[in-house]
C-alpha positions in Angstrom: 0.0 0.0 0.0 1.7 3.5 -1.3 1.3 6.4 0.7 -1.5 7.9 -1.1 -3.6 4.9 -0.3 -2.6 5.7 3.4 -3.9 9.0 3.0 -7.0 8.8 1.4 -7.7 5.2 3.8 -7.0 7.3 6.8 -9.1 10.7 6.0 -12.3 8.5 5.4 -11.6 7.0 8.6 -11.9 10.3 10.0 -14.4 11.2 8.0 -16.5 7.8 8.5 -15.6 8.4 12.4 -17.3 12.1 12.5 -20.7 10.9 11.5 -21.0 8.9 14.7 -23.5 9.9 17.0 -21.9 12.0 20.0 -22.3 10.5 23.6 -20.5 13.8 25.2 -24.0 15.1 26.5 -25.5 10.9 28.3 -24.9 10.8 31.7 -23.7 7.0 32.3 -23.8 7.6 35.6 -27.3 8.3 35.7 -28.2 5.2 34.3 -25.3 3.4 36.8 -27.4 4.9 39.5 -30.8 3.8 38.5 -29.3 0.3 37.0 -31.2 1.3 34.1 -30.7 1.7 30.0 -30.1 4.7 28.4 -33.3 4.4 26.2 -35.2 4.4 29.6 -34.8 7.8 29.8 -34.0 9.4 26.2 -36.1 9.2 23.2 -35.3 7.0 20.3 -33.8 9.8 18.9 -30.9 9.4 21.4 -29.6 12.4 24.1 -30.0 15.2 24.9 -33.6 14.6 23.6 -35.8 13.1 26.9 -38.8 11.4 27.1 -41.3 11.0 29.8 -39.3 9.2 31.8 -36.2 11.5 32.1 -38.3 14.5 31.9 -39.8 13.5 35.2 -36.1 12.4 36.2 -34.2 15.6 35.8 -37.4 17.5 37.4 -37.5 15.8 40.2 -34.0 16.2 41.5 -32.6 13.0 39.9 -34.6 10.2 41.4 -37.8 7.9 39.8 -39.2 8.5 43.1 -43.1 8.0 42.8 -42.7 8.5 39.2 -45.9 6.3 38.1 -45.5 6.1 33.9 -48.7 7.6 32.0 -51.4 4.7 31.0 -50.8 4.5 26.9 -54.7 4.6 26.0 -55.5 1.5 23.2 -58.7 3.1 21.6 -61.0 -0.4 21.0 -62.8 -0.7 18.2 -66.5 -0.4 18.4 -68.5 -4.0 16.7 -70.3 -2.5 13.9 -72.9 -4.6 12.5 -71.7 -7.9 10.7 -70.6 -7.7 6.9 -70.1 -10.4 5.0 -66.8 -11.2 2.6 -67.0 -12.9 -0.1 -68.4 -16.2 -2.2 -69.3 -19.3 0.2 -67.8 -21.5 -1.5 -67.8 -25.2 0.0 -64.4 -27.3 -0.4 -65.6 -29.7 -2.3 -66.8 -27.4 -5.0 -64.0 -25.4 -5.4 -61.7 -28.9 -5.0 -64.2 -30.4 -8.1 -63.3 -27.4 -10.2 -60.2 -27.0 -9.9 -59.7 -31.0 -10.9 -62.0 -30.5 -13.7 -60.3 -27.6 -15.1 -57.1 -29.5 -14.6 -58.3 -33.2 -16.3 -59.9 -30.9 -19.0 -56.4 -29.0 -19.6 -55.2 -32.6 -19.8 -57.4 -33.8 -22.8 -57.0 -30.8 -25.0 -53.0 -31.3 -24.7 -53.1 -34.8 -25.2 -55.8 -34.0 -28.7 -53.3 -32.0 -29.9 -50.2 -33.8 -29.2 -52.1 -36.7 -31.7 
């Protein structure tokens, strides 16, 4: 390897090594403290942006104390009246088709292969 393959290997190194995310502003010692996960605490988008979790965190003078997480509302569906999908169709019928169309794909190859 000459030394312009060193050069241009090393400057996208650099280059590759500046696009990774910056951990400067997490506090690992928060999450040492609370034996919890980063992600506990900061949105997906990763620090310094909090979710409801570390929101309540850094109000409440460091500490989960009380901190009782929000109840994520599931909206249920209301039962409309019943609609029916479709062609009832019983097995056997659709099994006797599909074998007749196949015996009758059979006999037209077979008349004109004589």
């Amino acid at each position: 390897m000459n030394n312009k393959h060193l050069q241009i290997f090393f400057l996208l190194a650099i280059l590759l090594l500046s696009y990774l995310p910056s951990m400067t502003s997490a506090r690992p010692e928060y999450a040492v403290k609370e034996s919890r996960n980063c992600p506990y605490c900061h949105a997906r988008d990763g620090p310094p942006q909090l979710n409801e979790v570390g929101i309540y965190y850094g109000t409440h003078n460091h500490s989960l104390e009380g901190y009782v997480p929000s109840p994520k509302a599931t909206p249920t569906p209301e039962v409309t009246k019943e609609i029916e999908i479709g062609i009832h169709m019983n097995t056997w019928d659709v099994g006797l088709r599909a074998f007749a169309t196949i015996l009758l794909i059979l006999i037209i190859v077979y008349i004109i292969r004589l």
